[in-house]
N, C-alpha and C positions, 0 to 999 in steps of 0.2 A: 838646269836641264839634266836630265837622269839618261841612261843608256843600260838598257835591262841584261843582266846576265846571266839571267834564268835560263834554263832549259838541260840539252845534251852536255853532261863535262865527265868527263875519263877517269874513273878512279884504282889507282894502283895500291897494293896493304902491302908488308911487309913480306906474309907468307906467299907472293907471288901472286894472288890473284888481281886481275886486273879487264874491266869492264866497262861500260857504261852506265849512269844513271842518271836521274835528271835532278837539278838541282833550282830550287829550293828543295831542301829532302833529306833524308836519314840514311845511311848506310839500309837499317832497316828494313826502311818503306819501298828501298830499292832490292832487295832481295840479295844484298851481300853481306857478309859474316859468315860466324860458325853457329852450332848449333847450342842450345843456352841446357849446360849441364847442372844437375840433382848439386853436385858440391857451391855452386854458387848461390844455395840459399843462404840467407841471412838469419832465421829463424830455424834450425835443425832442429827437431825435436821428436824423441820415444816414442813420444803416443801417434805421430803421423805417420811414422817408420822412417825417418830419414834422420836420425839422430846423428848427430857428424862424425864420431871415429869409427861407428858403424856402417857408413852412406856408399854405397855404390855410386860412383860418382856418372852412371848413367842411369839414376833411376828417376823416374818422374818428378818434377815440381811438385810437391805439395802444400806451401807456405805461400804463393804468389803464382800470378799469371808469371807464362812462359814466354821468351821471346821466341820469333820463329827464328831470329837471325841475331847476333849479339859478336861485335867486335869492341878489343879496346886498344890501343896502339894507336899509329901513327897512319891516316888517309890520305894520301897524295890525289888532290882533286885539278884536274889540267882544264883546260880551254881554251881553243887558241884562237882570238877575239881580231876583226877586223875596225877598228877605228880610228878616225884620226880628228882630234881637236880641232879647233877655230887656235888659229895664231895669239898668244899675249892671253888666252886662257888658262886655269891651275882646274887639274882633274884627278878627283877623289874617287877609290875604290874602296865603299861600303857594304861591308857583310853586318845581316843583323842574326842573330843568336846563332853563335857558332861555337866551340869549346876549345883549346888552344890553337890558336891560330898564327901562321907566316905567311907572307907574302912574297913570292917569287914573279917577276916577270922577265920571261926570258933568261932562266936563269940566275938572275941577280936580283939578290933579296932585296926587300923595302922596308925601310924604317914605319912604325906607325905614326901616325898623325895625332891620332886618337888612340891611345891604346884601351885594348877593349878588354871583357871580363867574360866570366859565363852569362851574365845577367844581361852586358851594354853592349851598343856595337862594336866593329871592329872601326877604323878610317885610316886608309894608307894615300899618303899622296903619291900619283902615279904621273905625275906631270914632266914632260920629257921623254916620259921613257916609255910613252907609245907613238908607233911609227905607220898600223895600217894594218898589221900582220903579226902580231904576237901572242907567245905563249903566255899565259895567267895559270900558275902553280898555287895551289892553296895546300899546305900543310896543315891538317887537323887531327889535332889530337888529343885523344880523351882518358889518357893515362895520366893527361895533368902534370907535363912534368915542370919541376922545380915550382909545385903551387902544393898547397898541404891538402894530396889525392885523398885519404881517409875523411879527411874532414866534410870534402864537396860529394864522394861518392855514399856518404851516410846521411848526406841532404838530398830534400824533394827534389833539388836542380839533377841531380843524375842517377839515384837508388834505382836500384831495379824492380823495387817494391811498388814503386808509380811510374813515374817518368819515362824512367831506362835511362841509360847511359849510354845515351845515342852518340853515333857523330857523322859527322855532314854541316852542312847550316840549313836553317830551318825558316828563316823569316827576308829580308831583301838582300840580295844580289846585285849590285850596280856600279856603276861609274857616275860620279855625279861632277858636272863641269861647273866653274865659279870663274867671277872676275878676278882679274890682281890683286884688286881690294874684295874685299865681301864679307857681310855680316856672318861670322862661324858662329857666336850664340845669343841667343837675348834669352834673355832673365828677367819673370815676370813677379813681382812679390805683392799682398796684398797687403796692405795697413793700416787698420781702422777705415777709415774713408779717402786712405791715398795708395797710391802705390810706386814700390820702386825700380828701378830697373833695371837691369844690368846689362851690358853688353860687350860682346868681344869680339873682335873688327881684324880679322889676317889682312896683312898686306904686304906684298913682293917688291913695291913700290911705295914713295910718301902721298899723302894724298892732301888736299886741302877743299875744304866745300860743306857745305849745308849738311845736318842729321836733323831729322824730322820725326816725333813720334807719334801717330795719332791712333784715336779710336773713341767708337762710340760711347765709351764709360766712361770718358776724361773728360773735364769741363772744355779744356781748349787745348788746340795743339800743339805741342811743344819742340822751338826749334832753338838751336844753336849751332855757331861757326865752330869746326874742329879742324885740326890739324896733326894727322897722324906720321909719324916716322914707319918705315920697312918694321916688318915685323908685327909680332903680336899685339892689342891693345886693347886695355880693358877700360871700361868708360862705366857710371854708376850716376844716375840720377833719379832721386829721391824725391819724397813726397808729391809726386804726379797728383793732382786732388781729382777726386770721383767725380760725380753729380751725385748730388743728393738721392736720388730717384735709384739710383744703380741696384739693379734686382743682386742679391746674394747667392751665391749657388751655397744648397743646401742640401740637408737628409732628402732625398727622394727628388730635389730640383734640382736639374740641368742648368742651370744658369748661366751662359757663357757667351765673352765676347771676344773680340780681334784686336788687335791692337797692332799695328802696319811701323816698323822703321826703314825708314828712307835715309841711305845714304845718298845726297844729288850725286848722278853721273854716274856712279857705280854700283848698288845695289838694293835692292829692298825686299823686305823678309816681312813676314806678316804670322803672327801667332796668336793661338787661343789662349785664354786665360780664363780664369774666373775669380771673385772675386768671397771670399768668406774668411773668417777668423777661427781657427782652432788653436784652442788649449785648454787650461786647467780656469776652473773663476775661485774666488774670494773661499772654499768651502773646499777647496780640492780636490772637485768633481772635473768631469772630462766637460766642456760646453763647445761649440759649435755656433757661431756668431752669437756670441752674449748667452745661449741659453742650453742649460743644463740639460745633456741627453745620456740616454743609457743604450749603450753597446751592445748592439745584439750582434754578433760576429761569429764568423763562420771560419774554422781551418780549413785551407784549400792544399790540400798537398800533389798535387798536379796528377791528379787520375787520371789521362785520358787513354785506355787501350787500343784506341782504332791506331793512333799515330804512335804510339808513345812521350809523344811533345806535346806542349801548350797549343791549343790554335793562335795564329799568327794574323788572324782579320776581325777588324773591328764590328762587323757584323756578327759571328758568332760570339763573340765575348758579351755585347748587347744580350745576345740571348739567353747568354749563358747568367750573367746580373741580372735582368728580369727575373730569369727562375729562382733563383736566391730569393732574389725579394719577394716573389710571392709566397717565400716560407716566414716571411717577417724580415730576413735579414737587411742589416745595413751597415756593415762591416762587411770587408774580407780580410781575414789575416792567412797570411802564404806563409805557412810551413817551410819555413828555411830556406826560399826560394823567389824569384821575382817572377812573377810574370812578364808577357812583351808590354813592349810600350802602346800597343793596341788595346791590352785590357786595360788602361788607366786611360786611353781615347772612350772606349765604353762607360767608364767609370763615371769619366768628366759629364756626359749626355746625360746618364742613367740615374746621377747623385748617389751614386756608393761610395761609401767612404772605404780607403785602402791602406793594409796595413801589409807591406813586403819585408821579407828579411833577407841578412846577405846567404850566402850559400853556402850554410855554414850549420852541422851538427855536432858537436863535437864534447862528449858528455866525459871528458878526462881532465886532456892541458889545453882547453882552448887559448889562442893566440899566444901560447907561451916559445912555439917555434918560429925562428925568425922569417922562414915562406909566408908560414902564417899570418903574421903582423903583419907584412908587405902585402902580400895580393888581397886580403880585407882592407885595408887602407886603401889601395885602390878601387874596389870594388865601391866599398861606401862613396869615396868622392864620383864616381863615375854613374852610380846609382843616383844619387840625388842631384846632381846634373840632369838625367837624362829627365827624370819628372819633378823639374822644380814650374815647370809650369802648369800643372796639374793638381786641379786645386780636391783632385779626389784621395790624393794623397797625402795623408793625417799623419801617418807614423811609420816607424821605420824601427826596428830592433835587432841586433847584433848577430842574430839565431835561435835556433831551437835548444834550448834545457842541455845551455853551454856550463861546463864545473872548470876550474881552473884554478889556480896558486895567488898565489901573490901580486910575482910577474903578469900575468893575465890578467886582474885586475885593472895594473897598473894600467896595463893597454886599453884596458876596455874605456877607463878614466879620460884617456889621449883621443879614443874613437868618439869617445863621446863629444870631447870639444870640438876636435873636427867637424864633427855634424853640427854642432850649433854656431860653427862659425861659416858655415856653409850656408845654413839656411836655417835661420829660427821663428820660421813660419812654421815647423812639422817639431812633433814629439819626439823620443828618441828613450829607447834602454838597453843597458846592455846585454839582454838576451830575452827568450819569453819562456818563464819557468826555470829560468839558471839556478843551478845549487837544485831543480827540483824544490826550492823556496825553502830551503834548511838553513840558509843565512840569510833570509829577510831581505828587507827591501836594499834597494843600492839608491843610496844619499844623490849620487852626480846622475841618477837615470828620471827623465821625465813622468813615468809612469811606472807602474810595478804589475803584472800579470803574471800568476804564479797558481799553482794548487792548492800551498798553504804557507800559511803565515809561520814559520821555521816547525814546527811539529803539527803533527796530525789534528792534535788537543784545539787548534786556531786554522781551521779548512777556510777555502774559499768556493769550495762545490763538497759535492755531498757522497761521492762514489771517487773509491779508489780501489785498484787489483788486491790481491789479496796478497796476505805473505804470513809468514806462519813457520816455525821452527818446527811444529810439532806434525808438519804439514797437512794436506788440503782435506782431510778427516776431521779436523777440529776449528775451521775457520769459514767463515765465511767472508766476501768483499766487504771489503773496510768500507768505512762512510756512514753514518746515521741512515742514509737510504734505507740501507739494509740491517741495520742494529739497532733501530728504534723503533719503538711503536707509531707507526703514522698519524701526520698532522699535519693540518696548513698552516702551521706559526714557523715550524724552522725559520732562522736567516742567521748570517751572520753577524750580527751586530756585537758579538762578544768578540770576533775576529779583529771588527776594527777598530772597535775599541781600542784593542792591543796595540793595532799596528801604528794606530793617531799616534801613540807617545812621542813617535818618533821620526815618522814620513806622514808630510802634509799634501801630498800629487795622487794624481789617479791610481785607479788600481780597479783591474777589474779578472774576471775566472779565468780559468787557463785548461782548455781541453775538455771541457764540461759534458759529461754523457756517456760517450764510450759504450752504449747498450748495445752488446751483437744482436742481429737477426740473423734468423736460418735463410740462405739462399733462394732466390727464386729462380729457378732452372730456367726458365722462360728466357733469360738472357742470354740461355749460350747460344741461342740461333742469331744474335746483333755483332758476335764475334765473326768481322771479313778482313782486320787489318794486320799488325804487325804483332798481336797478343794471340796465345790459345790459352783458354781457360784449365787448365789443365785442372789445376787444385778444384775448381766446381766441379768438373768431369770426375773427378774421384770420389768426390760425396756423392753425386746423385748415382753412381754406381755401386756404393754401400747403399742407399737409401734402396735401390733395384733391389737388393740382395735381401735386405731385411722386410720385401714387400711394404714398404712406406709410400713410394713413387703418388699412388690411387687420393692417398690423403694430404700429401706432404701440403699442397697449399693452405690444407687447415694450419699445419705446424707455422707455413711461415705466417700467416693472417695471427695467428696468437700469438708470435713474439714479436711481431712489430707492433699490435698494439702497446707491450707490455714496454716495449722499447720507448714508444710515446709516450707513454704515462708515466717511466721515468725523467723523460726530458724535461715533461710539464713540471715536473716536481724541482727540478733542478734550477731552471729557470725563474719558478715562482719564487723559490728560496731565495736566488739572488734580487729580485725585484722587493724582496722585503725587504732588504738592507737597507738602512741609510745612508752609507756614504760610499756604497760598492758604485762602479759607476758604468759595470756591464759584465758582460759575459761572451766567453768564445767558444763555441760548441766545438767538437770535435766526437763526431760530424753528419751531416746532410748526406754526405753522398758516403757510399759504399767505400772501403778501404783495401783494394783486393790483395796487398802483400802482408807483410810480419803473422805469420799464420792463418792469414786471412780473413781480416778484421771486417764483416759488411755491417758496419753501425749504422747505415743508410738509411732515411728514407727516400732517396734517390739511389739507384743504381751505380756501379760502375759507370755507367754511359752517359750518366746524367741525365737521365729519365725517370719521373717521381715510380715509385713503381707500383704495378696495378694492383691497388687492394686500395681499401678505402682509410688505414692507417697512415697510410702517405701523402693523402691527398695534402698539398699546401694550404687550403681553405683549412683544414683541420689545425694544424700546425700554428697557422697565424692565429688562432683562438684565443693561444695561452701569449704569444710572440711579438708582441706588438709595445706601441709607444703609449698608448694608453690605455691600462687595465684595471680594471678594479679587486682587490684582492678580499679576498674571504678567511677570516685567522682561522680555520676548523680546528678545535683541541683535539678531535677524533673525527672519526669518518663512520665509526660504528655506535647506534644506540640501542637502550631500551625501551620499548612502549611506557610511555608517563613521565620520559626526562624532558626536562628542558634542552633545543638546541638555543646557546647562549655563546654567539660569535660579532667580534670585533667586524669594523669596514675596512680596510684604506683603500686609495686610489693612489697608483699610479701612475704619473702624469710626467711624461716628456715626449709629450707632443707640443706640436707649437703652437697651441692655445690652450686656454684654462678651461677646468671643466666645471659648470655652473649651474648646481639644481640638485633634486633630491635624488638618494639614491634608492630604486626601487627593487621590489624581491622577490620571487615567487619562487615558495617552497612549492612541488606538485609529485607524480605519482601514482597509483594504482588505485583508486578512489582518493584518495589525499592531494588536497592546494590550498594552503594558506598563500596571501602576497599581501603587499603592503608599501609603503614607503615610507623614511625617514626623513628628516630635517632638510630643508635643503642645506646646501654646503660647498663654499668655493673650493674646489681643487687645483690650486696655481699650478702653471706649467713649472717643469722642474724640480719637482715638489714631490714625497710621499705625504696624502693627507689623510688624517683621520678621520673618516668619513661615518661614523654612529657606530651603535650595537644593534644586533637583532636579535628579539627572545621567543621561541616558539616552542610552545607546548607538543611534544608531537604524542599522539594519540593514533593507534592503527590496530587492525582485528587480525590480519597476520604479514608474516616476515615481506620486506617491502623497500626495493630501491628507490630513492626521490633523490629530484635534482633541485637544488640551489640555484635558483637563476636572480644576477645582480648587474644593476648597469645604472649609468649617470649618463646621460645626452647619449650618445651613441658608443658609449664606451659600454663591454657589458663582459660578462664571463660567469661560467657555470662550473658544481662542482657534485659530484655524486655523495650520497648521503644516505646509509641503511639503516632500517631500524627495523628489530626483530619483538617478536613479542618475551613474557616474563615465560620463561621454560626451567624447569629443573629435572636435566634428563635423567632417569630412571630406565636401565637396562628390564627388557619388558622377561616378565620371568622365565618361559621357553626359551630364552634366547642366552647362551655362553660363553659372556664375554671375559676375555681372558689377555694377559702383558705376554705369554708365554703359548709357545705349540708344546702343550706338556697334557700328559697320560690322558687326562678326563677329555682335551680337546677333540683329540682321538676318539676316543669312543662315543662322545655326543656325535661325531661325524657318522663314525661307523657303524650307529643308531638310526641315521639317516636325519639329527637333529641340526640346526643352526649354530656355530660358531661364528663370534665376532672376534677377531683377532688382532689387536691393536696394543704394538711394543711400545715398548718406552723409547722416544725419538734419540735413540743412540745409537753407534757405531757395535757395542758392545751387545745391543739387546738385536742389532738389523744387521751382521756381516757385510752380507753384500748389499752394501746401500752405499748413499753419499748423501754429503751437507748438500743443502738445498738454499737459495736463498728467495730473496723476493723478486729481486732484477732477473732478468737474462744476464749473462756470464759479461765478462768486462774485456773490452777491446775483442782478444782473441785467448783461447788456452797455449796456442803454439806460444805468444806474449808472454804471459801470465801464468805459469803450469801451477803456481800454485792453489789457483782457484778448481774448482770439484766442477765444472762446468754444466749445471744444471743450466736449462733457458727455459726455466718457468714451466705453468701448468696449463697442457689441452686440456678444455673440461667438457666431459659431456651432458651437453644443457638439456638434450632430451631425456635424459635419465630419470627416474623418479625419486630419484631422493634429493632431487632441487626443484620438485614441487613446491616446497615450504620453505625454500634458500635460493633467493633470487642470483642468477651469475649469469655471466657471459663464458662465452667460451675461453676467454685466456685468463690470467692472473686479474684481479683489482684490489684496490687495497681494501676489502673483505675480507681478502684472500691471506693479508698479512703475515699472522700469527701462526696462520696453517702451509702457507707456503716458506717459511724460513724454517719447516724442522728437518726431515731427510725425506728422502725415498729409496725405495728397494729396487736394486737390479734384477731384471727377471731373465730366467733361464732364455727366452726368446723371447718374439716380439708377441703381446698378447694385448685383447681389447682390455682398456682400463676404465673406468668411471671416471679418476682422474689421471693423465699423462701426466710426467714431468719428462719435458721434452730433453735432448742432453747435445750438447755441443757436438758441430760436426766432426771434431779433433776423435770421437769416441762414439759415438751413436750407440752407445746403451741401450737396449729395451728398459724402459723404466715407471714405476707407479707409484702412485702416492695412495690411491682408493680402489681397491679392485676386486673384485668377485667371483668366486669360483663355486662349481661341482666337486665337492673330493669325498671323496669314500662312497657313501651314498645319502652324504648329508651336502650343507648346501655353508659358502665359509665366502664371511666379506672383512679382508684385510685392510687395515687401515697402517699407512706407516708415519702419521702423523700428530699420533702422541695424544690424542684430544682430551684423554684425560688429566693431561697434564695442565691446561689451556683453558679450565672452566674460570675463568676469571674475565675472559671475553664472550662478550654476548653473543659474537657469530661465531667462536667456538658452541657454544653451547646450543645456538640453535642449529646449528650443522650436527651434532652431536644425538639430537632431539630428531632431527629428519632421518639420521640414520636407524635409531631404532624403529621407527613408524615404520620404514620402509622391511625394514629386516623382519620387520612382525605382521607386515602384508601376505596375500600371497601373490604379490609382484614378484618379489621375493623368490627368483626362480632360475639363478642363472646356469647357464649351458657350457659354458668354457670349464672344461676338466684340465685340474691338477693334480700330482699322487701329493701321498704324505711324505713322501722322500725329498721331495722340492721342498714343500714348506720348512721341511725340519733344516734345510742349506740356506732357505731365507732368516729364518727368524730360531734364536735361541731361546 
């Protein structure tokens, strides 16, 4: 029986204020604290103006939403409760997610029963020592004392970056009454086709009588005579046999039963289970009852603005896993944090599999302080207690891109046994991305998830920040993404090669993606709760300033495409591997602190967001269990080659795929299709599924798509092919690397200049590296990167009559989007934008056209003649002069020659 103690409770802080608020709840959400100042960013930085020994410590957020209310100290939470027990009853007072917690009644503290953590509940036994009429004192506090405060407040469980570093409690409030005797846990374990079970029985008194276990999955019901002494006792019985028939919970299946123990005469507790097998099989792949799956996993680091907290009901968490998975996902990994035990009730329904960490970031000494090691010891054991019955829950890891000595090690080595001696139905490592993956796998950790395999030279994704001694003038983001000429072969199979020599277990991406998008304003009218968007409110206010506001949803519609089309890239890459065994994006949803990272295509709010780049339909395209993949050498041809590409399939879904695989090249008059061999694709399997060779023949420049599918598996990929050009500057027209004497005066003639420098720093001052992606994470993160986010292109232009494009970057766009672009004196219409991080909002261009003198001048700052070695350089190259030598040929936007001569040497 429960006794609710929600509602009205008194809260007094240290600085004397003292009120009411209602609890379940946040200081926050109750409209008590102070006010959240400019020095509590985490992210200071130059370019935002809030650089830290420079900061006005009351000047606005601009690295993270703002709290309206922010306390951290000690909350005295009163209520003074009327109940009185049944006689020979034991009554338990349970708080669920609260941050250090005491218990006083009437004064006098209370031992815990359960000692609880950030993550698990709190349980005080209050037995005796309520009479009808008493005070209930809760001490909460979120200064953490004597638990290692840096470590929890640099995790998703309380950063101000997500979460908040709320205090209050946030999830049940009760008294819960028991008999003398009663079942305090059972433990539900799954085992091939048995299960075992554990359970642990308090009792005030001895007891003697019947334990009964039954449920619908067990062949028959299982009874035995016990005999308990006073006190604690723990009881285990093994190999319970199934029934044959017993449905499995699995990827996307809820599968789930009850299973009821019966103490006779004093108690009986009835729990859900499900029943499936995770680990590693024969091949050191991740499998999921016998068969081999691949991770598609998402980093959840606890976004939610309205509250600042996780939601706390099983109903929203449902919905909140639905919308995951309609992006493909079927993983969550939590960002150095647990969710309530509500999202792993969703989990179990939903078949998501779940992957929490402890509360724990800590990129120094982790666990090498002795708080440390203690309250992570606990925490783990008390974590994997609370969801050992939860069969949604796969894996568990130490923390987030934890670095530490020796000592730390040593412990991580101790955490680990603990957890497999706890329960070795779940995976287990000691961090996700520890060392940042500079020392390689850990021998004692079940799995290894990481960026790279100890150097860059051995990635596990394709996109990393940028870093650069010579700084962000000469670099672009790390990663083949952005440093190689594009193709659909990438993967890592030289990664694991490597890593085989030595670790035989899983291993799958770590943080994969990281594409910013530009902002969608739209959402600052969904802020009503405890967040102001502040940092948004300062960009769409520079965006007012530089008259952007009228077009901006162009900008943001073109880097969230470009944002997807890196994903796809990243994703497919890992799908090529053989023995990768998944991927964990980071991420789906918007990221609104460390500079203000919106890598989303969900929102802050958790709403996919409105443009048709987000759609989940879209998303699941490339995201899915089974895909057939297309090796493209390149993505650009010439009229008369051969396109000459490999098949695979891959296949972890849970059945095989069986039949031929079909094609159709198509296009602007252009469709060949066809089919190949049939061909089994076993599940769990990458197979090699034929070649396709096609002539392609076309009378001008021309996007087709690649369309491939077996049974209902299918996927497409863009594919251009330009005609034979050899451009030739048409002879009125003077084109020149330099704004030098003759430029001038063909201008001043009223003649055409083409003016296109050599893609450097040195020939374009005011320019910056450009690359192919949108910018990585955030610049406030990452300052080393030059923060380009790709290219607006204007498709009604005329000089992409003859050069097929969309409006944002494609890999077309390659070769010509990784050189620079020019800063312009202000915001002016371009042929091509290159849009520029919000950290800076440069006016910026890569192709743009002006009126100067009384001649007519179209700048290019993309090097093209540097570039004729690609075909869609050269046929871009070829539409520029056509157009230059039209008399379309006409534009209106005036610039003096004093500008030009500050852009270009």
């Amino acid at each position: 029986m429960y006794y609710d103690l929600s509602g009205e409770w008194q809260v007094t802080l240290d600085d004397g204020t003292n009120q009411t608020a209602q609890l379940p709840g946040t200081l926050d959400e109750n409209g008590i604290g102070h006010k959240d100042k400019g020095e509590n960013q985490w992210h200071p930085d130059e370019n935002l103006g809030n650089v830290k020994d420079k900061l006005d410590s009351g000047a606005p957020i601009a690295t993270r939403f703002t709290r309206k209310y922010t306390y951290e100290g000690q909350a005295k939470l009163t209520k003074r409760i009327h109940f009185i027990p049944e006689s020979g009853k034991r009554v338990f007072l349970e708080v669920e997610r609260a941050r250090c917690l005491r218990l006083f009644v009437d004064g006098k503290g209370v031992k815990c029963f359960t000692q609880g953590t950030i993550s698990t509940p709190y349980v005080f036994e209050v037995t005796g020592l309520l009479t009808g009429n008493n005070e209930i004192t809760l001490l909460s506090d979120n200064s953490y004392p004597k638990l290692p405060h840096d470590d929890i407040v640099y995790s998703s469980a309380a950063t101000d970056e997500t979460q908040t570093n709320w205090n209050g409690v946030i999830g049940y409030l009760r008294l819960r009454v028991e008999n003398s005797v009663f079942l305090s846990k059972v433990f539900i374990y799954p085992n091939k086709n048995k299960i075992n079970v554990k359970i642990e029985i308090s009792a005030t008194k001895s007891y003697s009588g019947k334990l009964n276990i039954q449920s619908e999955a067990l062949k028959r019901t299982f009874c035995t005579e016990i005999q308990l002494k006073k006190g604690k006792t723990k009881l285990a019985f093994d190999n319970l046999e199934l029934l044959e028939d017993v449905q499995l919970w699995d990827e996307y299946e809820g599968n789930l039963y009850i299973l009821t123990v019966q103490l006779t005469g004093a108690d009986t507790k009835t729990q859900t289970f499900g029943v499936r097998e995770f680990g590693e099989n024969e091949e050191g792949r991740l499998a999921l009852n016998g068969r081999t799956i691949f991770l598609r996993s998402e980093a959840n680091c606890a976004e939610f603005p309205e509250t600042g907290h996780p939601p706390m009901g099983v109903d929203k968490w449902i919905e909140i896993l639905k919308l995951f998975k309609s992006y493909g996902i079927n993983c969550m990994r939590f960002h150095s944090h647990c969710p309530p035990q509500a999202a792993f009730d969703a989990a179990d329904q939903v078949g998501m599999m779940m992957q929490p960490e402890l509360s724990h970031w800590n990129p120094r000494n982790a666990f090498e302080s002795e708080e440390s090691f203690e309250y992570y010891q606990l925490e783990l054991k008390q974590l994997i207690q609370m969801l050992a019955n939860h069969p949604s829950f796969v894996m568990l890891t130490f923390g987030n891109e934890l670095w530490t000595g020796e000592l730390g090690h040593t412990r991580m080595d101790m955490l680990l046994s603990q957890a497999h001696q706890l329960d070795a139905t779940r995976l287990y490592a000691n961090g996700s991305n520890p060392h940042y993956g500079t020392i390689g796998c850990d021998a004692n950790s079940d799995f290894y998830t990481s960026q790279i395999f100890f150097t860059k030279d051995y990635p596990l994704r394709g996109t990393f920040q940028a870093t650069s001694e010579k700084g962000k003038d000469e670099v672009r983001i790390a990663g083949y993404v952005n440093n190689q000429y594009p193709n659909a072969m990438t993967n890592y199979d030289q990664t694991m090669d490597k890593l085989r020599k030595t670790y035989q277990k899983p291993v799958f991406g770590f943080e994969v993606g990281q594409f910013e998008v530009l902002p969608d304003f739209d959402e600052l009218n969904k802020f009503k709760g405890v967040s102001e968007p502040i940092n948004y409110q300062l960009i769409k206010k520079r965006a007012d300033e530089l008259g952007l506001l009228g077009e901006w949803k162009k900008y943001v519609e073109a880097t969230g495409e470009l944002s997807r089309i890196g994903y796809r890239e990243e994703i497919e890459a890992a799908m090529r591997t053989k023995n990768l065994s998944g991927i964990s994006l980071l991420g789906l949803q918007d990221f609104p602190g460390q500079g203000t990272a919106l890598v989303g295509m969900m929102n802050s709010h958790l709403e996919p967001k409105p443009f048709a780049f987000a759609r989940p339909e879209e998303f699941q395209k490339f995201f899915r269990d089974q895909l057939p993949l297309v090796l493209l050498p390149k993505y650009t041809y010439e009229d008369g080659e051969m396109l000459e590409v490999e098949i695979q399939v891959a296949n972890f879904g849970k059945t095989d795929l069986d039949g031929p695989i079909r094609f159709c090249l198509s296009g602007d008059n252009f469709q060949t299709c066809g089919e190949l061999d049939k061909v089994l694709c076993s599940k769990g399997k990458i197979t090699d599924a034929g070649r396709i060779n096609l002539l392609l023949h076309i009378d001008k420049a021309t996007q087709l798509e690649l369309q491939v599918e077996i049974d209902e598996a299918r996927n497409a990929y863009p594919v251009w092919v330009y005609p034979k050009v050899n451009p030739i500057c048409p002879e009125y027209i003077y084109e020149t690397e330099h704004f030098d004497e003759r430029a001038k005066k063909v201008l001043n003639a009223g003649g055409k200049v083409y003016l296109s420098p050599r893609a450097t720093k040195e020939a374009m001052p005011m320019s910056i590296q450009t690359q192919f992606t949108t910018d990585f994470w955030s610049v406030g993160t990452f300052p080393a990167q030059s923060g380009g986010m790709g290219q607006l292109i204007d498709v009604e232009h005329p000089i992409f009559r003859d050069f097929p494009t969309q409006t944002h970057t494609n890999w077309q766009w390659w070769a010509m989007a990784s050189q620079r672009a020019v800063i312009l004196p202000r915001v002016m219409h371009a042929i091509i934008t290159e849009m520029d991080s919000y950290a800076y909002m440069r006016p910026m261009a890569q192709l743009i056209e002006w009126s100067c003198g009384k001649g007519k001048l179209l700048f290019s700052s993309m090097g093209l003649q540097n570039l004729q070695q690609y075909p869609e350089a050269r046929a871009l190259l070829s539409s520029i002069y056509r157009y230059m030598n039209s008399g379309e040929f006409d534009p209106k936007q005036e610039i003096s020659m004093d500008v030009i001569e500050m852009l270009v040497k």
